[in-house]
N, C-alpha and C positions, 0 to 999 in steps of 0.2 A: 657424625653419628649415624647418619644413612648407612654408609657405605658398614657399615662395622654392625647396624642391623643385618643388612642384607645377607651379610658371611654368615652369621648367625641364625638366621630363616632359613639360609640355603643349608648350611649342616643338619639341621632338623630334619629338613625334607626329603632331604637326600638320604638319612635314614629312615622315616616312616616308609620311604619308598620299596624300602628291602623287606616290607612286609608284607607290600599287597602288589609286589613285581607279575606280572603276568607271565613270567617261565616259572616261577617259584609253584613246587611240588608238583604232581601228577594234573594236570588238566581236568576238567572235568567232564562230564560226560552230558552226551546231548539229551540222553533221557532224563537223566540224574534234571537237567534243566528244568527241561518242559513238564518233568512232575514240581519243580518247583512251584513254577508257574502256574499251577490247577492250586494253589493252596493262595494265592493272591486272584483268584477268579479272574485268567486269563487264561491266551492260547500262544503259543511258540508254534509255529510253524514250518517244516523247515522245506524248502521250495522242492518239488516233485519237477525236473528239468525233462523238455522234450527230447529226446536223442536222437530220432530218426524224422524222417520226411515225413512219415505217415504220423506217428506223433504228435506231427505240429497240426499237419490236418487234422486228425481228431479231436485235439483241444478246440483249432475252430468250430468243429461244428458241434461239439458239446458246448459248446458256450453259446451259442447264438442260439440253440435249443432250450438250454434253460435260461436265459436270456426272455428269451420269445413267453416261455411259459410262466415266468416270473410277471412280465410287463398283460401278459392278457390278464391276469388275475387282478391288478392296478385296474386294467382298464375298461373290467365287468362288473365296478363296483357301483352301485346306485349313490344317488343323492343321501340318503337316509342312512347308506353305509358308511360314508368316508370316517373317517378319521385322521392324525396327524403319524400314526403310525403306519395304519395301511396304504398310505401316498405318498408321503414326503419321503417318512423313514425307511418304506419300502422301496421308494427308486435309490437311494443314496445304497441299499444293497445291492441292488443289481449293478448300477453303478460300478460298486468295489467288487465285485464278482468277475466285471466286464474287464477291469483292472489287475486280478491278477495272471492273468490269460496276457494281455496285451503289455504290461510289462514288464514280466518273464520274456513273453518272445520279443523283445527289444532288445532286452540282455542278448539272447541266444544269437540275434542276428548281427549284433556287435561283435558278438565273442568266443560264437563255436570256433572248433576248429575244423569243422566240414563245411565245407563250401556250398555244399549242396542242402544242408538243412541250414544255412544263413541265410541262401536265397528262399526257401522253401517262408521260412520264419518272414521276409522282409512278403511274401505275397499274402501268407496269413496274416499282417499285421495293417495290412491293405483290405482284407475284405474283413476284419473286426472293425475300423475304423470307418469302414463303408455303413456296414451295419449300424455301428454306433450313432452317427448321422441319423441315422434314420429312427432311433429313437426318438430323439426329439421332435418327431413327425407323427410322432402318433396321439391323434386325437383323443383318440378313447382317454390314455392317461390324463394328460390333459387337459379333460375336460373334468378328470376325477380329481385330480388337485384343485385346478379352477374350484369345485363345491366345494370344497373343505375350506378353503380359503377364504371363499363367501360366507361362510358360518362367523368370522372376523373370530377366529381363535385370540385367546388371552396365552401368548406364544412370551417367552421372554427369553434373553442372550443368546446362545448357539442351536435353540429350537426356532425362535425368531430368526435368526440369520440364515438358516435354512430354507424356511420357509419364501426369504425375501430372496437371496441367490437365485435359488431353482427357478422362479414365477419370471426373475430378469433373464437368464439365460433365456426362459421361453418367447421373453421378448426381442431376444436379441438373435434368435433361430425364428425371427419371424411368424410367431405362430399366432399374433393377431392381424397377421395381414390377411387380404384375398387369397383364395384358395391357388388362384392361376400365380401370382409372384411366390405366396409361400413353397409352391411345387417347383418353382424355378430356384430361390436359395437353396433348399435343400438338391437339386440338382448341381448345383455352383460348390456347395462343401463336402459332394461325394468326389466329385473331380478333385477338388481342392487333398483329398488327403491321399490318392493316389498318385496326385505330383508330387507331393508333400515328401510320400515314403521315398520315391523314386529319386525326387534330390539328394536326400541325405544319405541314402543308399551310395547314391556316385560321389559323394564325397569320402564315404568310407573304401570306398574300394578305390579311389585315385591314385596313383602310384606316378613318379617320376624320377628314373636311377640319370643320375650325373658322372661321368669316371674323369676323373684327374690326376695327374701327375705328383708325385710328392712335393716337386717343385709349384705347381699351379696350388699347392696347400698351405705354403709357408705360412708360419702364423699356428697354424689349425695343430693344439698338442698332439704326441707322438700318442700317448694313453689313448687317447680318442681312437686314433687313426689303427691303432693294435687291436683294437675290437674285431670281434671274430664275424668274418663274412663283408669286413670293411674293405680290407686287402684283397682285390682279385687277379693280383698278376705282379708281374716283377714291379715293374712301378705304373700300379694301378690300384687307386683306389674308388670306390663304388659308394654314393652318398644318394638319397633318398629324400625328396626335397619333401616329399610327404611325412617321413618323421619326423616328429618335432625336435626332438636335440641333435639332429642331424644337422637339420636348418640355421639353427638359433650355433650349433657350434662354428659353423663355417662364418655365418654372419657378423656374429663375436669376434673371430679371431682371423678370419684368411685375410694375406694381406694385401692379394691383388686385387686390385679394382674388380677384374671380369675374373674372376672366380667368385665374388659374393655377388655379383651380377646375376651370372647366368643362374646362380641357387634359386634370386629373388624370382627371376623370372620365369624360373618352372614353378616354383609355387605359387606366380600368381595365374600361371596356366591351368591351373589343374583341374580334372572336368572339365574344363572350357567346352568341349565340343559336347557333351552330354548336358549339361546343365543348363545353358544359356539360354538354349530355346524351351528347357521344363520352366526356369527363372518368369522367361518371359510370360505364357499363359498362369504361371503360380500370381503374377501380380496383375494382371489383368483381370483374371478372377478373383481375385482379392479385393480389386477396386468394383467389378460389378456386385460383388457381394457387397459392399458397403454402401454405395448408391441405392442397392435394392432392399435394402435397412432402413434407410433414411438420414445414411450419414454422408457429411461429406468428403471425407477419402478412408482408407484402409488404416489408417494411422490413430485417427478421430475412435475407431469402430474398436480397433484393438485395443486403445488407451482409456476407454473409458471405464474398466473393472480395475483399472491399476489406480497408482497413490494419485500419480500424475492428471489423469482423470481426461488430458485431451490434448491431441499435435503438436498444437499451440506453444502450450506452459511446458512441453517437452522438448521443441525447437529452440523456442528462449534459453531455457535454463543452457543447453549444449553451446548458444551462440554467445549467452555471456559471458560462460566458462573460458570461452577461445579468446574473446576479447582483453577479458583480463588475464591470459597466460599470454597474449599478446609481449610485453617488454622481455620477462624473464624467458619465453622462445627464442626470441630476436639474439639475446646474449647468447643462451647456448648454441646457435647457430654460427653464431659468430667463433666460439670454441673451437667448433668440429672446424670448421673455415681455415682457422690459423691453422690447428693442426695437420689438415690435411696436403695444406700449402707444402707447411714445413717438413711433413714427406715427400711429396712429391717434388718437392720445386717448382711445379706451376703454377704462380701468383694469379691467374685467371680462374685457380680451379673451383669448381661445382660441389656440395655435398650434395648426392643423392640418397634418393631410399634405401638405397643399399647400401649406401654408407653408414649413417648416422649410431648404428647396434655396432659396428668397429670404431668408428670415432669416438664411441660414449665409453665405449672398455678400453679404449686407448687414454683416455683421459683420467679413468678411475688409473688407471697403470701410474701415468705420466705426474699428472696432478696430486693424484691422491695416494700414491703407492701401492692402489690396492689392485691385485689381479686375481679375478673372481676364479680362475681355474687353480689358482691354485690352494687356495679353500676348500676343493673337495676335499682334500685329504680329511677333514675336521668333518663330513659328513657322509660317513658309511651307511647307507637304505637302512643296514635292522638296526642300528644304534638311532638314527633318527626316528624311526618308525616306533620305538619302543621306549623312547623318550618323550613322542608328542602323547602315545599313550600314556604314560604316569601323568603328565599335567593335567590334560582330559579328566583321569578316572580323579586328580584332585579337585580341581574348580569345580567340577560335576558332581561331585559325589556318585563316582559311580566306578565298577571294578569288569578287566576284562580279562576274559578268558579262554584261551585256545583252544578247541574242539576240531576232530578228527569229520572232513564234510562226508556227508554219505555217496556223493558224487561231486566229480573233481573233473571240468572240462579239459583242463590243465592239471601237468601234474604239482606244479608250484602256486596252487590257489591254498587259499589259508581261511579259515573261516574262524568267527570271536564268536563269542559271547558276551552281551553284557547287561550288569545286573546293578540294581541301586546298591551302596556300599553300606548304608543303613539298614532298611530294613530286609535284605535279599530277594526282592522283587526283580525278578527277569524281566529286561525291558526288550530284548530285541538281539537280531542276529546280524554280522554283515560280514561279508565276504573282504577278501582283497585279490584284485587280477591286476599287478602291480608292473608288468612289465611288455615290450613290446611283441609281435611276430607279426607275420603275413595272415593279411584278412580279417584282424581284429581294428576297432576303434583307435582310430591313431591319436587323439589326444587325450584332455584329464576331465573323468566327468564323476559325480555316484549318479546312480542308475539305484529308482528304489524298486523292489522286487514284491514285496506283500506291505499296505500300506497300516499305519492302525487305525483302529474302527470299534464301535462296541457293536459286538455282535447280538443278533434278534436273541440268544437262551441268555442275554444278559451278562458275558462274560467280554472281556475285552483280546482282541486280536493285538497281540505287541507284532511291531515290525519287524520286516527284514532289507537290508536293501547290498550294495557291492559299490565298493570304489574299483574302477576302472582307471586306470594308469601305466604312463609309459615312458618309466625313468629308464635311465641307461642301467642296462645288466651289468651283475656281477663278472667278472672276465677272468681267467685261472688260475691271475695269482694274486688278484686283488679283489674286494667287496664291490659291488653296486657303490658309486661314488657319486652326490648328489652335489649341485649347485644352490648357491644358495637360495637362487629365483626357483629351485626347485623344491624346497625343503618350506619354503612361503605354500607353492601350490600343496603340498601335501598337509601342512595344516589348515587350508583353506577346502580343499577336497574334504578333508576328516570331519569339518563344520559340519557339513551336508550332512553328512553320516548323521552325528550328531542331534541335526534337528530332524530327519526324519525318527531318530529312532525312540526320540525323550517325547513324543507327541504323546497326549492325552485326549486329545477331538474325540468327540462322540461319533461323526460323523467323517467319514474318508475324504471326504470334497475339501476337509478341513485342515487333515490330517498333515503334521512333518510340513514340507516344502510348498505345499499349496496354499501358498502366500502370497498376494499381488508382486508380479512380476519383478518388480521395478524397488522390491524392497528382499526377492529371497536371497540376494548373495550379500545381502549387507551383514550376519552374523557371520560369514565365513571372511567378508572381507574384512573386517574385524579382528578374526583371529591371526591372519597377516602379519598382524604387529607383535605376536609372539613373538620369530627369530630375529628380531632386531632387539630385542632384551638379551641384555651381555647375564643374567642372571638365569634367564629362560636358556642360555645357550648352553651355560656352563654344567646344565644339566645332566646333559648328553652330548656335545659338540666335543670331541677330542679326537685327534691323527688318530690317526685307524692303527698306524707304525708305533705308536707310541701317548697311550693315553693317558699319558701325564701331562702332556700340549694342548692346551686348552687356546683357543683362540685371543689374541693378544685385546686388550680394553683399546689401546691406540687404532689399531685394524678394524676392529667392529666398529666406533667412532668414526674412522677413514672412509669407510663401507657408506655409512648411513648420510656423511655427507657427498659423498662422492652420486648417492641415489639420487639425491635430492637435486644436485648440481644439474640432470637432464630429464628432472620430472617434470618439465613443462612440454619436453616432444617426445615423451612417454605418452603424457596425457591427449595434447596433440591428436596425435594418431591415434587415441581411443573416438575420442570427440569426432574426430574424421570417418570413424565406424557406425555409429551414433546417428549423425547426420547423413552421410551414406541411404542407411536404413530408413530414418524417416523421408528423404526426400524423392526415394525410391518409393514408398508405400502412399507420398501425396502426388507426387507429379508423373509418374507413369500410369497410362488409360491406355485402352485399347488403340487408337490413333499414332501413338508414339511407342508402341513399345519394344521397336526398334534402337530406339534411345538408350534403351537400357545400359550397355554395358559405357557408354560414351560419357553419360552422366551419372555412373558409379564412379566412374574413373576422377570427372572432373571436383565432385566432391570432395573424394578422398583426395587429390593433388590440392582443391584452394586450400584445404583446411590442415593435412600435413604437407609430406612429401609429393612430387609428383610422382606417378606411380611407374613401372618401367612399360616402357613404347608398346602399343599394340600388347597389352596382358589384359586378364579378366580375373583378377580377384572375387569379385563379387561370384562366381563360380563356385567358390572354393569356401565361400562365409557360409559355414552350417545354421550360425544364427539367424539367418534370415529367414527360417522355417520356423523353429521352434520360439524364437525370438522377433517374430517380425516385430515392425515399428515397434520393437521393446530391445534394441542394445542401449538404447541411453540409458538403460533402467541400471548399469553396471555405473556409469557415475553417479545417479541416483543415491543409489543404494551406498556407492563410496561414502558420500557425504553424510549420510545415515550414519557409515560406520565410522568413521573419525569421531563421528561425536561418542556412539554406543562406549568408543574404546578408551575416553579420558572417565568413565566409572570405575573401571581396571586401573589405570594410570592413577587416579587421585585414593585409591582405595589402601588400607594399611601393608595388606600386600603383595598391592602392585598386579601382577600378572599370574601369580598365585591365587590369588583371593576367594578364599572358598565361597563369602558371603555374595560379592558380586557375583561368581558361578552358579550358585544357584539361582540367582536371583533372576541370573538369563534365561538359566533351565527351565525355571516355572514361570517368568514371565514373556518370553520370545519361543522357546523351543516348546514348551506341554499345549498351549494354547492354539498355536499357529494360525489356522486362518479363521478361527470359533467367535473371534471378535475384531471389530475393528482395527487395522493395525498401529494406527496412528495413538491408541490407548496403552495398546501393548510394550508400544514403543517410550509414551512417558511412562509408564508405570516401571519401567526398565531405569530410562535416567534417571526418574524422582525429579522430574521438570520439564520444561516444553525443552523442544528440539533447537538445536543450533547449526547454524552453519560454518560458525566461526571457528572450527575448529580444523574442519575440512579447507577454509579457504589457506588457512596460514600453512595448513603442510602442504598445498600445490605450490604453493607462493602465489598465489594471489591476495593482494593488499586492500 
């Protein structure tokens, strides 16, 4: 009976779809919008980008100007003045003021294609961040929140939460210390964000070309290797351990040992020689910064505004997780082990780290019949792309729509629109920069661009933000051809979108994505469990040669066991990330911070693989900036979503489910960070949280 509903929901759907398709009829127009938008008492905005050098400087210093002149006005106010509007409400605007200056030029320094206004962008994005520091140094304000706050206002839900954030921030920037150590933190986090940009900066620009033989590629399909700019000579090819399906294809499929070797080992190079010594002072100051708080390590200081609230309970949770993936590792190890034997012939032989991503596809091959490359065929970029869109604009209730960008840093940038599908309220704009080049962001992120906020004349600011991505191009006689680990990141990328743009926060601090750490990817990771629905596939999943080929029920079945079969040194090596992080952010001080790269290494080798001889990954882990002591927050947050995802799963139907969709949309996505999230979270399942749902899909018993 299931199965004979599900043909029957999916034929419905599959037409209401040809109604509200997002190529169907003329586009609509960005004005046509944004005058929508004035009739729902909002604002569309559409982002005004820097284009030149000078540009960028004048945004900085237009913004620290009215900046400056916003914050003196805050902090000329007397006792008898204050109010909850002219302090609280009026820093949360400067705030998102300061916000959309800083980033925009994030975007820009991720993704021009001038070199020269990236770096220009990565030095203004240095001295906004300097600046910004230094607001919370300023006493005057202050001291003018301080009074209002002393009046004990009768404050309730996201006025109260306001109120109580801002007053902790001030406490956690030091601002009831002595004047002589508050002078010194604030010295510690202006350093602190000009390493900060500086790393991330050499992470984006790292580059590592590898050339090999067609022979030294066996394994590695010819489709790949046909890519243009891949082949640079009779037989030579030219691979880039810096892009990611560069990497990840070699590592997949090359069948010699020292070819997925040498891949591993430039990328675990990369930056090495830029990074390691910014690494070092970034955590040494990170740990005086927490000693000179009152905490005792950087780990303690970061975790305490997340779910996790401290090291501790954030170490455990990572070390249990290992423990009980413990047996079912052991077994898949033992897998790669036979198999590897049984290629090679050497009974003494070793799986390493650069084995295990070719042993694990060798075995979905061998075991499971399933060979994930040759799957792409069933997912061409705009069939996918336009596919996760009709689900989206169903479980959301909401509709999207193509618009012409006023400015296109690239000429294949694509900008949406999107609008509630009931009442026609414009919610938001986002871009898409979907594909790789020299000098952009080399892996998958959204990047939000203008955040929502209600604005002081009373009207609400809808957002805008861009997905950033870096799937393999289209190539001249075939479509962009996605994997399926890649068609996962694109619906999980699209979340992001998503919750930034369905926000309803009064308040920008609260807005979209700024949501304790350690819980903002648990609704995208979530949505993950889309492409493993044979229903959700059959949506859009067909040979690109022939769209009557739908991918086989047996196959997808094969697929999903064959994931499951090396999800414990998936996980693994997450955990090994994890604890990396945290044991980097407790045990490095000024005294050892030579250690660094020794005991990055020795983490990640006890907890997964040992890593290859003399590399420095840790170099090359962006998250250790934006993410410090918070990567466990991605198992966190998994566990989160396992559960979020059997509302879907037990729902009439299924992964369709309009009723569970919105239910996310108003109560995880409109709300975000306005209330507790732990609230947020039951009031989503309609029960307390579980874990049980999360252990049984690692295999942990």
């Amino acid at each position: 009976m299931r199965c004979l509903h599900l043909s029957l929901y999916l034929m419905t759907f599959m037409t209401s779809l040809t109604l509200t398709a997002v190529a169907d009829g003329q586009p609509a127009s960005l004005a046509d919008f944004q005058q929508a938008a004035a009739k729902f008492n909002s604002v569309v905005t559409v982002p005004t980008f820097e284009k030149t050098t000078n540009d960028v400087a004048a945004t900085v210093a237009q913004t620290i100007a009215e900046g400056n002149a916003a914050l003196d006005t805050i902090g000329k106010l007397t006792p008898a003045q204050v109010n909850f509007t002219n302090t609280f409400i009026a820093l949360d605007d400067v705030n998102f003021h300061i916000g959309l200056a800083s980033e925009r030029l994030s975007l820009i320094e991720q993704t021009s294609t001038n070199a020269a206004v990236r770096d220009a962008a990565t030095d203004a994005i240095k001295s906004l961040s300097e600046w910004a520091v230094g607001i919370d140094y300023r006493d005057d304000v202050y001291q003018a929140l301080k009074a209002f706050a002393a009046t004990q206002p009768k404050l309730v839900g996201e006025d109260q939460k306001l109120l109580a954030d801002t007053l902790r921030d001030y406490r956690r920037a030091g601002l009831d210390l002595p004047k002589a150590q508050r002078d010194a933190v604030e010295k510690l986090r202006k350093e602190l964000t000009d390493l900060e940009t500086d790393f991330e900066n050499n992470v984006t620009k790292a580059h590592a070309e590898l050339k090999f033989t067609r022979a030294e590629l066996a394994g590695v399909p010819d489709d790949f290797l046909a890519q243009q700019g891949i082949k640079t000579g009779p037989d030579e090819y030219t691979l880039k351990a810096n892009i990611t399906f560069h990497y990840l294809m070699v590592e997949d499929n090359a069948k010699l040992e020292a070819t997925r070797r040498a891949m591993m080992t430039a990328q675990c190079n990369l930056a090495r020689a830029a990074n390691i010594p910014l690494l070092q002072k970034i955590l040494v100051l990170r740990d005086d910064l927490a000693h000179q708080l009152g905490y005792a390590s950087y780990a303690d200081y970061a975790t305490e505004t997340r779910m996790v609230k401290n090291a501790r309970t954030a170490i455990d949770f990572l070390q249990n997780l290992k423990t009980g993936l413990q047996p079912k590792y052991d077994l898949e190890l033992k897998e790669f082990r036979d198999l590897k034997v049984a290629e090679t012939g050497d009974t003494n032989a070793v799986v390493n780290a650069w084995d295990w991503r070719y042993y694990a596809n060798q075995l979905k091959k061998t075991k499971y019949n399933v060979d994930a490359e040759q799957l792409r065929v069933y997912f061409p970029y705009q069939n996918v792309l336009e596919g996760m869109f009709k689900i989206y604009q169903r479980i959301f209730g909401l509709k999207f729509e193509r618009v012409e960008a006023p400015y296109k840093w690239i000429g294949d940038l694509q900008l949406y629109t999107v609008t509630d599908a009931q009442t026609g309220e414009p919610m938001g704009l986002f871009y898409l920069d979907m594909f790789p080049r020299e000098g952009k962001y080399n892996h998958f992120a959204q990047f939000g661009i203008i955040e929502g906020k209600r604005l002081p004349d009373g009207k609400y600011q809808r957002p805008v933000c861009c997905l950033v991505c870096n799937f393999p191009p289209p190539q001249p006689d075939k479509p962009a051809l996605l994997s399926h680990d890649e068609v996962e990141t694109v619906f999980h990328e699209f979340g992001h979108a998503m919750h930034t743009i369905l926000t309803r926060a009064k308040y920008s601090r609260f807005a979209g994505t700024s949501v304790p750490q350690d819980f903002v990817e648990a609704p995208s990771q979530m949505l993950e469990n889309w492409p493993w629905d044979k229903t959700v596939l059959d949506s859009f999943a067909a040979d690109y040669r022939d769209p009557k080929k739908k991918i086989p029920a047996d196959i997808l079945a094969q697929l999903k066991t064959a994931r499951f079969a090396t999800y414990a040194t998936y996980y693994r090596r997450q955990l090994s990330f994890g604890l990396m992080d945290l044991t980097l952010h407790t045990q490095i001080h000024a005294t050892n911070a030579d250690d660094l790269v020794p005991l990055a290494n020795k983490v990640l080798s006890d907890v997964s693989f040992p890593v290859p001889p003399d590399s420095a990954f840790v170099a090359y882990f962006g998250h250790i900036i934006g993410y410090g002591a918070g990567y466990y927050g991605y198992a966190w947050a998994d566990a989160i979503a396992a559960d979020m995802a059997t509302v879907f799963e037990q729902s009439p139907d299924g992964y369709f489910d309009k009723t569970a969709g919105l239910r996310m949309r108003n109560q995880i996505y409109a709300v975000g960070d306005s209330r507790d999230i732990n609230v947020s979270i039951e009031k989503f399942l309609e029960r307390p949280r579980s874990l049980k749902p999360f252990l049984k899909r690692i295999g942990v018993e």
